[in-house]
matplotlib code that plots the C-alpha trace (Angstrom):
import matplotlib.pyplot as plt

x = [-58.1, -56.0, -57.2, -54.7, -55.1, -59.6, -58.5, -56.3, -59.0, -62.0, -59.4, -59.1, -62.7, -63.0, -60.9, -63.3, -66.3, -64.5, -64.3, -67.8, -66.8, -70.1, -70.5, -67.7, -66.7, -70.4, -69.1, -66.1, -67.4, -69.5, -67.1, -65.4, -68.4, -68.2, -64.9, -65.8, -69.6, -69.3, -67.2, -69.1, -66.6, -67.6, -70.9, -70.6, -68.9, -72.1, -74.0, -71.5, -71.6, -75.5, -75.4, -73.3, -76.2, -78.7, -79.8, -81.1, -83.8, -80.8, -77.6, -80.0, -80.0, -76.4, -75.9, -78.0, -76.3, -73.1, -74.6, -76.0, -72.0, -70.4, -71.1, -69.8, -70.0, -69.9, -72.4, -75.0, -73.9, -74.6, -78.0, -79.2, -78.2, -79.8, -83.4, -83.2, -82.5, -85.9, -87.3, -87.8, -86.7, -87.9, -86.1, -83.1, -83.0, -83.3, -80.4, -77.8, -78.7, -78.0, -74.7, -73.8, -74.7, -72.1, -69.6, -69.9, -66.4, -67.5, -67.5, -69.3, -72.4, -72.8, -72.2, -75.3, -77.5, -77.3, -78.5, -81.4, -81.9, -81.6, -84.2, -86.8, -85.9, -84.1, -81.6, -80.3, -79.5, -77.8, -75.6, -74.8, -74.1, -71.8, -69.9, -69.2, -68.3, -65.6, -64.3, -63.5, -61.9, -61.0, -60.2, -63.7, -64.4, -68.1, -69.0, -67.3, -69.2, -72.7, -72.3, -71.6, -74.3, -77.0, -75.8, -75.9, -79.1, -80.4, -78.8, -76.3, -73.4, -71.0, -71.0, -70.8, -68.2, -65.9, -67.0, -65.5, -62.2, -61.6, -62.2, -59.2, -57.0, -57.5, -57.6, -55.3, -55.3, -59.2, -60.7, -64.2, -63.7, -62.1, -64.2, -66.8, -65.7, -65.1, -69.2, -70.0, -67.7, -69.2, -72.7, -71.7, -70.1, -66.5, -65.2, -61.6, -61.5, -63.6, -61.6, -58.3, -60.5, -61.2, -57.5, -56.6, -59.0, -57.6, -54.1, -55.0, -57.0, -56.0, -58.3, -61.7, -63.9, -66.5, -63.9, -63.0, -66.8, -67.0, -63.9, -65.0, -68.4, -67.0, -65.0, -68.0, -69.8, -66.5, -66.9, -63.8, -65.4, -62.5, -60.5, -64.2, -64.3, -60.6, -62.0, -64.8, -63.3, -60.8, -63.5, -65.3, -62.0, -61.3, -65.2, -66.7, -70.3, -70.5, -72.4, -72.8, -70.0, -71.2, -74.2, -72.4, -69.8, -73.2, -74.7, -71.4, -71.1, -74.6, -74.3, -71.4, -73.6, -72.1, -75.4, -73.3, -71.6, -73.6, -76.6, -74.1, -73.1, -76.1, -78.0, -76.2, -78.9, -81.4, -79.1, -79.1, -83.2, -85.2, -88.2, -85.8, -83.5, -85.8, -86.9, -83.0, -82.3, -85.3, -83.1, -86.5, -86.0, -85.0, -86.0, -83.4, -85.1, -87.1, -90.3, -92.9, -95.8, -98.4, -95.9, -96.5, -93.7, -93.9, -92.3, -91.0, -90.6, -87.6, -86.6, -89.2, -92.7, -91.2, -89.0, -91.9, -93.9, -91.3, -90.2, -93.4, -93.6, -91.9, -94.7, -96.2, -93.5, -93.4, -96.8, -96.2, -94.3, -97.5, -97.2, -99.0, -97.9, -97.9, -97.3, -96.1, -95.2, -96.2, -99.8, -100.7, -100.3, -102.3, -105.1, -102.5, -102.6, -106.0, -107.4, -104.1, -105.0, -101.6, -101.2, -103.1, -102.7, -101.5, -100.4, -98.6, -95.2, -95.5, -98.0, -96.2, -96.6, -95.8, -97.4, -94.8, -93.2, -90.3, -89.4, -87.7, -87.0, -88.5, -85.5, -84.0, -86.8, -84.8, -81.5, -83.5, -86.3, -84.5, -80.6, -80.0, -81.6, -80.8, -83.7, -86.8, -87.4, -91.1, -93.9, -94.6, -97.3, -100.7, -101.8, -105.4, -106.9, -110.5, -112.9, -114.8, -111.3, -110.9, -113.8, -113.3, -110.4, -111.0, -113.0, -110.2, -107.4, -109.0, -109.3, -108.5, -106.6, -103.1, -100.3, -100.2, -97.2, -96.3, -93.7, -91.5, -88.8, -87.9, -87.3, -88.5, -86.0, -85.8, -84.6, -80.7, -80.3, -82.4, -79.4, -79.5, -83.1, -83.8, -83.4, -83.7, -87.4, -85.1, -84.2, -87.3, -88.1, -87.5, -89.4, -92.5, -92.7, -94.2, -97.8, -99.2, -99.1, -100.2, -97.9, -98.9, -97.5, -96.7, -95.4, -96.5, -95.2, -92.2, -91.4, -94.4, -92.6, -90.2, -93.3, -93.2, -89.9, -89.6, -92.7, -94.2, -97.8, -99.1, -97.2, -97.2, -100.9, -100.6, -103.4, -101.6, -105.2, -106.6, -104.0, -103.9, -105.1, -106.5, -104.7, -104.5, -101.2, -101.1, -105.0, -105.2, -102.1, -102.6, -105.7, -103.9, -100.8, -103.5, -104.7, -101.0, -99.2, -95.3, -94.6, -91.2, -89.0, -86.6, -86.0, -88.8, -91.5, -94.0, -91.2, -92.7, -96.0, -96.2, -93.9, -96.5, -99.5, -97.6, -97.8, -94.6, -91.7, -88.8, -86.7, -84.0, -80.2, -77.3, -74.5, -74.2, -77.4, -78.8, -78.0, -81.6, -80.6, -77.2, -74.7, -73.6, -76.7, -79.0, -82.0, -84.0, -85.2, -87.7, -90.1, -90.6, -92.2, -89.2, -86.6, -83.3, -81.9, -78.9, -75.9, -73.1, -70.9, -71.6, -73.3, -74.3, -78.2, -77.4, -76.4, -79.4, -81.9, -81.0, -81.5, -84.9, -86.2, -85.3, -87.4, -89.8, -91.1, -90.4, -93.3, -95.7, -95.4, -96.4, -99.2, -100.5, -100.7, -101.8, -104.8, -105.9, -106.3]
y = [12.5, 9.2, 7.8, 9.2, 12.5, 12.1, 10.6, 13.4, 15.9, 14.2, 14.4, 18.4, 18.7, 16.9, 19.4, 22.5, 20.7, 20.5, 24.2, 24.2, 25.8, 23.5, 25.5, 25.2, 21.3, 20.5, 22.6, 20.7, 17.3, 17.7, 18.7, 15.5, 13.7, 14.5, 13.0, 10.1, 9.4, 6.2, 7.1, 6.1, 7.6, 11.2, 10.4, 9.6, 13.1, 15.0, 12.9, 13.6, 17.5, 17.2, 15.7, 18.2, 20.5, 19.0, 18.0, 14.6, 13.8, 14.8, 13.1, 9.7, 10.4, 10.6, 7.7, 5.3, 6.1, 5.2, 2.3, 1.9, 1.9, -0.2, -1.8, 0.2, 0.3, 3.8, 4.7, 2.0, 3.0, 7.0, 5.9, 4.2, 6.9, 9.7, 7.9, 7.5, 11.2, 11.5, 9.6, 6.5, 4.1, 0.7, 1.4, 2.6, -0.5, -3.1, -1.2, -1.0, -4.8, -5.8, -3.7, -5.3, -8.8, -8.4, -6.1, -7.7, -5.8, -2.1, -0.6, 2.7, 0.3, -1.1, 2.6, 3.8, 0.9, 1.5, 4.7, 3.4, 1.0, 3.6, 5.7, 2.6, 2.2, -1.6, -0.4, -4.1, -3.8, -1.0, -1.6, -4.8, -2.7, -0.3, -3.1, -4.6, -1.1, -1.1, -4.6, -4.0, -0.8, 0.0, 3.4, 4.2, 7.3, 7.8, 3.9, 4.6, 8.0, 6.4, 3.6, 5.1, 8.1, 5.5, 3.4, 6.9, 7.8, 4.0, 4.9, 2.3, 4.5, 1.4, 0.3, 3.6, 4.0, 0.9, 1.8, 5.6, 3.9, 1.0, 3.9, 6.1, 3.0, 2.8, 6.6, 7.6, 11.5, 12.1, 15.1, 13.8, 10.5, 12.2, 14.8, 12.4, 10.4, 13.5, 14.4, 11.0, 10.5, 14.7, 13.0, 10.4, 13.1, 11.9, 15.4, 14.7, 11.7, 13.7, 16.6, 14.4, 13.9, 17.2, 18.2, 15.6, 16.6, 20.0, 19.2, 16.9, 19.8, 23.7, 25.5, 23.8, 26.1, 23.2, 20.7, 24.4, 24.6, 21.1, 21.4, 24.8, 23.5, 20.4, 22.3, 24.2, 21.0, 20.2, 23.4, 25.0, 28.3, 30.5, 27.9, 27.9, 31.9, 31.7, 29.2, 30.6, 33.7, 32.1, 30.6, 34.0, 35.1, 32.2, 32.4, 36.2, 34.2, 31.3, 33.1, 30.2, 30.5, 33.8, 32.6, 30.1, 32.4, 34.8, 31.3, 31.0, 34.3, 34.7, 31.1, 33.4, 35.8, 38.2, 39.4, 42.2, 40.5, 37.8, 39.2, 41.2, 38.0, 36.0, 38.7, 36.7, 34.6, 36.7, 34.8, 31.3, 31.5, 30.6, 32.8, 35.6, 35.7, 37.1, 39.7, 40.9, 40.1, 42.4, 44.9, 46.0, 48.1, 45.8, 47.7, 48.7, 50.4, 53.4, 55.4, 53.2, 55.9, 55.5, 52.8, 49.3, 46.9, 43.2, 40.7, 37.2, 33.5, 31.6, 28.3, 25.8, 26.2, 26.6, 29.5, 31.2, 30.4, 31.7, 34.9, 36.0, 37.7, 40.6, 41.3, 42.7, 45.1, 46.3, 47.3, 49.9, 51.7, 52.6, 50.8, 48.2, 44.3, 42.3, 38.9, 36.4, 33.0, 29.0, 29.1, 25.8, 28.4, 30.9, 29.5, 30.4, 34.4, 35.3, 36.7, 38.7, 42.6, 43.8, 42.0, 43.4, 41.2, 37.2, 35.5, 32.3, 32.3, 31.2, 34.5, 37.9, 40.6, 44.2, 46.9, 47.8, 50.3, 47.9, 44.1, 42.1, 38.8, 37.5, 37.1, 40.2, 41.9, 40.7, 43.2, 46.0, 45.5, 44.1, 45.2, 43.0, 39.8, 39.3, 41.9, 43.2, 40.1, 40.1, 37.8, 34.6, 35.4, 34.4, 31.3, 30.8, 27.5, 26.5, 26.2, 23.2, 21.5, 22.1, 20.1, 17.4, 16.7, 17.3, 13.8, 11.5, 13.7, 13.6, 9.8, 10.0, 11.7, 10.9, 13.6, 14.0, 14.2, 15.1, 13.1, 14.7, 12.5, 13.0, 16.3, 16.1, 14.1, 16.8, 18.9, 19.1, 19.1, 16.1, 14.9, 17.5, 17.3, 13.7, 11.3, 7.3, 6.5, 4.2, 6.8, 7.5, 4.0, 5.0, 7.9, 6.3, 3.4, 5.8, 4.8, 7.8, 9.5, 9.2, 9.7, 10.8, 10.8, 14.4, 12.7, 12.2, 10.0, 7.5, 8.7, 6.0, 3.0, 3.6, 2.8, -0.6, -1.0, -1.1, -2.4, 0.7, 0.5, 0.1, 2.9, 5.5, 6.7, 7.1, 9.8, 10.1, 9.2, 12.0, 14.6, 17.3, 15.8, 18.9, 22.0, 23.5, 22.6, 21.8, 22.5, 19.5, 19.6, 22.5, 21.6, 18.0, 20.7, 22.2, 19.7, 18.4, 18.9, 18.8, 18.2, 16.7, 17.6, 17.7, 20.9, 20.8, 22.8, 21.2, 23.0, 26.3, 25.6, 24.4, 27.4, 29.8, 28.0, 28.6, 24.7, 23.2, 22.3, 20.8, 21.1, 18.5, 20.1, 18.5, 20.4, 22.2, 23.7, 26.0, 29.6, 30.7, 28.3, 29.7, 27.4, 29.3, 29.1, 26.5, 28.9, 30.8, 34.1, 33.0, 31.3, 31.5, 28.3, 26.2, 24.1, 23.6, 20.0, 20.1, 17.6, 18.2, 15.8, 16.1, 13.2, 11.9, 11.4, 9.2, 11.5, 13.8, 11.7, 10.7, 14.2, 14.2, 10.8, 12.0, 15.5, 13.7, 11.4, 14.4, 16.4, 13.4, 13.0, 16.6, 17.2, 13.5, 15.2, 18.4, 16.7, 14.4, 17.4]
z = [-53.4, -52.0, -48.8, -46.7, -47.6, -47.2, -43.6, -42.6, -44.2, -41.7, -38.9, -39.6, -39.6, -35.9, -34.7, -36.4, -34.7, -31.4, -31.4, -32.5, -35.9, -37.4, -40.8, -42.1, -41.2, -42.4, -45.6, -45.6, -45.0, -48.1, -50.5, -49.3, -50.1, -54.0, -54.3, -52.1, -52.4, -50.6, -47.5, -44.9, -42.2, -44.1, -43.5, -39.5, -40.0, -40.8, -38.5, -35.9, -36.7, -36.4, -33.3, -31.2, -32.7, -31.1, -34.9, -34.2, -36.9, -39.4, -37.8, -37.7, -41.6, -41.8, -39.6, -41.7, -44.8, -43.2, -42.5, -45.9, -47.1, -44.1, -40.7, -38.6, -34.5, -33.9, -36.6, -35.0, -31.6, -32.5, -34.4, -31.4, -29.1, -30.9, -31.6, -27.7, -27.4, -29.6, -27.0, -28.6, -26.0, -27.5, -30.9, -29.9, -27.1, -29.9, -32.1, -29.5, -28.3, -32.1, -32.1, -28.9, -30.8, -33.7, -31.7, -27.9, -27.3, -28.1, -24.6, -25.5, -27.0, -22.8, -22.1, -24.4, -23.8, -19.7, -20.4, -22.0, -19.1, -16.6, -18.3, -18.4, -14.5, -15.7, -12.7, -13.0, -16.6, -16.9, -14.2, -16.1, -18.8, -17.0, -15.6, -19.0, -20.6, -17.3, -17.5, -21.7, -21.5, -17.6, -18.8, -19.6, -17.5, -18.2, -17.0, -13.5, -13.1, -14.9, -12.6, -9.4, -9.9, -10.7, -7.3, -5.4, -6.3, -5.0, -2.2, -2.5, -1.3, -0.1, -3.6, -5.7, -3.5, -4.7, -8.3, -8.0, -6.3, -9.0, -11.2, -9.7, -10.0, -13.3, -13.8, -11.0, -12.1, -13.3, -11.8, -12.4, -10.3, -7.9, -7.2, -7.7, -5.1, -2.7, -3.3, -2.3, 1.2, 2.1, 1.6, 4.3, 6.7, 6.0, 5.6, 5.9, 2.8, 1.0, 1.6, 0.4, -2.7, -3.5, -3.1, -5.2, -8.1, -7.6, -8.3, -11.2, -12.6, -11.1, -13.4, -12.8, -10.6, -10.2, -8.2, -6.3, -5.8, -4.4, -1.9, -0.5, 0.0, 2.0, 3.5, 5.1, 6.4, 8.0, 10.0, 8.3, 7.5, 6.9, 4.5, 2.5, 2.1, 0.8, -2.1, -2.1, -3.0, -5.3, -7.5, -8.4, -9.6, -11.3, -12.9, -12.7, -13.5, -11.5, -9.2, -7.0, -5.6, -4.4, -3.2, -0.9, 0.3, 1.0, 3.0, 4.7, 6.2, 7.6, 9.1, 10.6, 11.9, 9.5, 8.0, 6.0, 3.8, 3.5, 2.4, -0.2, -1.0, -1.1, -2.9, -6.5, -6.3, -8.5, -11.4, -10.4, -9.0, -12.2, -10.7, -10.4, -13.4, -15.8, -14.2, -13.6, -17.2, -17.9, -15.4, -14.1, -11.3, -8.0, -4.9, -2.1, 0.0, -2.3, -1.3, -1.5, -1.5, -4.3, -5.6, -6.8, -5.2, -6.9, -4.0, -5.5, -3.2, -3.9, -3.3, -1.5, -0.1, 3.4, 2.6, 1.7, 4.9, 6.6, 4.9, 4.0, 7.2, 5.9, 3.7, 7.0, 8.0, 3.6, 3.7, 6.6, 3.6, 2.5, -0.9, -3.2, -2.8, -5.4, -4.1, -6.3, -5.1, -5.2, -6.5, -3.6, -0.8, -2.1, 0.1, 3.4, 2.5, 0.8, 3.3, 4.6, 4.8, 3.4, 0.5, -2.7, -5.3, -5.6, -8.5, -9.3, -9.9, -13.7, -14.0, -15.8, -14.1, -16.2, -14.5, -11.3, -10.5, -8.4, -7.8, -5.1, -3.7, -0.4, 1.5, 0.0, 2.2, 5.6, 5.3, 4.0, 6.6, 9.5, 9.6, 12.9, 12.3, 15.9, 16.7, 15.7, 13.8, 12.4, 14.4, 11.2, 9.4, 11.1, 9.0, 8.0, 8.4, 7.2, 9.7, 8.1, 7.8, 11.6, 12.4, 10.3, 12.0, 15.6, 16.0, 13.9, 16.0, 19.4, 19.9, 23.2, 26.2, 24.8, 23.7, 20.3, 18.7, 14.8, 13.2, 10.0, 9.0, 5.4, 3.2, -0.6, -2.0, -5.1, -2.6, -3.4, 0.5, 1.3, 3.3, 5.2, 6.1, 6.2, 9.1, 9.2, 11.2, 12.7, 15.2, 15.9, 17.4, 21.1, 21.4, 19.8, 22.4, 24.9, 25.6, 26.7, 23.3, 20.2, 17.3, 13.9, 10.8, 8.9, 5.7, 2.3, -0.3, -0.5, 2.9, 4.5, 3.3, 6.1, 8.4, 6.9, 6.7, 9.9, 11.2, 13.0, 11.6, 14.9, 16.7, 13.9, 12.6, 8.9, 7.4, 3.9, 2.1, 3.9, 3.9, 1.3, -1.8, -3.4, -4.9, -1.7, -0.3, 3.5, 3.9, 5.8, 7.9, 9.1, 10.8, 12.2, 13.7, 15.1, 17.4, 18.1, 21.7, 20.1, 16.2, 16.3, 12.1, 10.1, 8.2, 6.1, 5.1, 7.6, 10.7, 9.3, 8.8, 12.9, 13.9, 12.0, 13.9, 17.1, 18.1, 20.0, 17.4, 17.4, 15.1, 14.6, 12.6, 11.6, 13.5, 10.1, 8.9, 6.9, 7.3, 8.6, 11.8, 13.1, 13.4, 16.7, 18.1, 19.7, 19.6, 16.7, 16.4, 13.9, 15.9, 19.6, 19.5, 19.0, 20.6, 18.7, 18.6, 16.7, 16.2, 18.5, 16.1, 12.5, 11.2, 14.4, 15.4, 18.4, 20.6, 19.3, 19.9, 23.3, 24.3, 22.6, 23.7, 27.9, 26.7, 25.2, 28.0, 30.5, 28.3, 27.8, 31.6, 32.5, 29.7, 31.3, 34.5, 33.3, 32.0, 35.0, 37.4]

ax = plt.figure().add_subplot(projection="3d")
ax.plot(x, y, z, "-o")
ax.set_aspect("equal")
plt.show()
């Protein structure tokens, strides 16, 4: 077989593995290979065909006996790439330097070896890299978006910023940057550029429900509700199992108040909720509402540790149905409801369960329990605390006649909402001048070096060697809440853990929150303990914590006089 005709053959088999059609192009590929033994562009082929199978002990094969034949760029570059995918950092690091050494101008080589950098946390590096890949091909869509994500998640939004736009110069029509970019600007609470984005991606590419999903959900922090449901909307029809599109349109309507559809809505979750997706792929039997009597009902959490604290109340108001409650949830809380009469059973969420005669999700307990969340909401479930855990903390806590006051700044930041439940300390700074109080830390983890940061070691006392270092989660913060005047958070898991134990919360919202919050009201039927400080601008703490700092000295003033009489 001439050249031409094995080059037009290996071009015919890139098209079968692009429509994943892998037997018969590995087939192919071989029968090439006994005309051609020494092809080494049949051999990145194979290795090619092995790699978009996830083959990567066999591609690296292939990949080295192109080598073997030729030098080739693409071969070292793949050869590098999959020993890194094996998880052999080092290795592939020294192969991709070398290709770099004898082909400095191969931009997908910077683009390989930044990944490697990124995984060894050399941020520096591999942003060199991704620069390089940029300035030799400008075209190169993956170093823009590699780049820019790596810069976003240092936080360093100015710059992934200029990254994305160089990148829409270059690629003025690429869905990916633009949409990208959109992301980015609805992280910083520029609705309107993003939302120019996320049109922009749309008209470069109609058909994607994921840019759709991206505009609608901007579109909702921007307070334009009714343009969201109409995407919203659109995307399920454009994508029958993207179901979180449903969920969001569900999320939507009951920040609405519209606790119909929304829950109808919201109740797609059982297929995006790892804890819940096997169980409705079992198609066990979900409960809506059945006779209970003599019947075992297993109850799932979802989502984080404080949307369990604060639907678990509705365990209460199930076991008046008269049947057995299996609780399954986070197995670091199971200390907070051992000793609860109506539950029967707990097990961890990673335990199988068989013997039950129905299954349902927390929060799908709310509509079938309480129709009108505006009433007859459930009292939150009365918290144990550990008495020996009490008294160890009343003599650290009780220092003197002060306030004490809680601070919760930051949200986990594997919480895909961290921006929505994290504020800079820096706001803080006014509030914590006030000398009659004592202010104490609620935060663990990266969280403290804020207190550093900005030089508040002296005003803020830090307990985070102390505070729930065990299995139990929260065994020690619940005792501290307990012994607090006010806990000032975010909306984090700590706001429902001091709402349980009835201590004086306030809870600090953007001015578009969660669903459980409202965003038409200012109040909560949750907790009777709270006070709602919510954004009257979106994106704008200022104005927030002016009200808080005027209500904050007001309170320290009154409990100061309180206690002198």
């Amino acid at each position: 077989m001439n050249k031409n005709l094995v080059n037009q053959s290996i071009k015919k088999n890139y098209q079968l593995l692009d429509n994943k059609q892998f037997g018969l192009a590995e087939q192919n590929a071989h029968n090439l290979l006994k005309d051609d033994p020494n092809n080494s562009e049949i051999f990145n082929l194979i290795g090619d065909i092995h790699y978009k199978q996830n083959n990567f002990d066999k591609s690296i094969w292939y990949y080295f006996s192109s080598l073997d034949r030729k030098f080739d760029s693409k071969a070292l570059n793949r050869l590098g790439t999959n020993i890194f995918l094996l998880n052999n950092n080092d290795t592939a690091e020294k192969i991709l330097t070398n290709l770099l050494v004898h082909d400095p101008e191969y931009a997908p080589g910077y683009l390989s070896l930044g990944l490697v950098y990124e995984q060894g946390k050399k941020i520096d590096k591999a942003i060199n890299c991704y620069n390089a890949a940029i300035k030799i091909n400008p075209k190169e869509i993956k170093a823009y978006l590699n780049l820019a994500s790596l810069l976003k998640t240092d936080l360093r939004y100015a710059e992934a910023i200029k990254v994305y736009q160089q990148g829409i110069i270059n690629n003025p029509n690429n869905h990916f940057i633009l949409s990208n970019l959109g992301n980015l600007f609805y992280l910083q609470h520029k609705y309107e550029d993003a939302i120019i984005c996320h049109q922009r991606a749309i008209k470069a590419k109609p058909d994607s429900h994921i840019v759709h999903f991206n505009y609608a959900n901007t579109l909702v922090n921007a307070g334009k509700y009714s343009e969201a449901i109409e995407v919203y909307n659109k995307i399920f029809e454009m994508s029958p199992t993207f179901y979180r599109s449903k969920i969001n349109l569900g999320t939507t309507l009951l920040s609405m108040s519209n606790f119909d559809d929304g829950f109808k809505n919201y109740s797609y979750r059982i297929y995006e909720d790892k804890n819940l997706k096997t169980l409705a792929h079992k198609k066990r039997q979900i409960w809506e509402g059945q006779n209970l009597n003599d019947k075992t009902i297993l109850v799932v959490a979802e989502e984080g540790l404080g949307n369990t604290l604060q639907f678990s109340r509705y365990l209460d108001t199930l076991s008046q149905l008269n049947g057995k409650i299996i609780f399954k949830c986070q197995e670091n809380l199971h200390h907070l409801f051992e000793d609860l009469s109506f539950l029967d059973e707990i097990v961890s969420l990673e335990t199988e369960v068989k013997d039950f005669d129905y299954w349902c999700p927390l929060q799908s307990l709310i509509p079938l329990l309480t129709p009108d969340l505006n009433s007859n909401c459930p009292l939150p479930t009365a918290i144990k605390i550990d008495d020996n855990k009490l008294l160890e903390w009343e003599t650290l806590i009780e220092i003197n006649e002060n306030v004490k006051i809680g601070l919760n700044w930051q949200g986990s930041k594997s919480n895909p909402k961290v921006h929505n439940n994290s504020i800079d300390l820096k706001y803080f700074k006014n509030i914590i001048k006030n000398e009659s109080a004592n202010f104490i830390s609620l935060q663990k983890g990266s969280a403290l070096l804020d207190i550093e940061k900005y030089k508040l070691e002296s005003e803020i006392i830090n307990y985070d060697l102390l505070i729930d270092n065990g299995s139990k989660k929260f065994i020690d913060t619940a005792a501290i809440i307990k012994y607090l005047d006010l806990v000032i958070t975010t909306d984090t898991s700590i706001a429902h853990l001091a709402g349980s134990l009835g201590t004086q919360t306030w809870l600090l919202l953007p001015k578009v929150s969660d669903w459980r919050w409202l965003n038409t009201k200012d109040e909560t039927v949750w907790y009777d303990n709270f006070r709602i400080y919510r954004q009257k601008i979106q994106g704008d703490w200022n104005e927030v914590f002016s009200r808080v700092e005027k209500d904050c000295t007001e309170l320290v003033k009154n409990i100061s006089e309180i206690r002198k009489t």
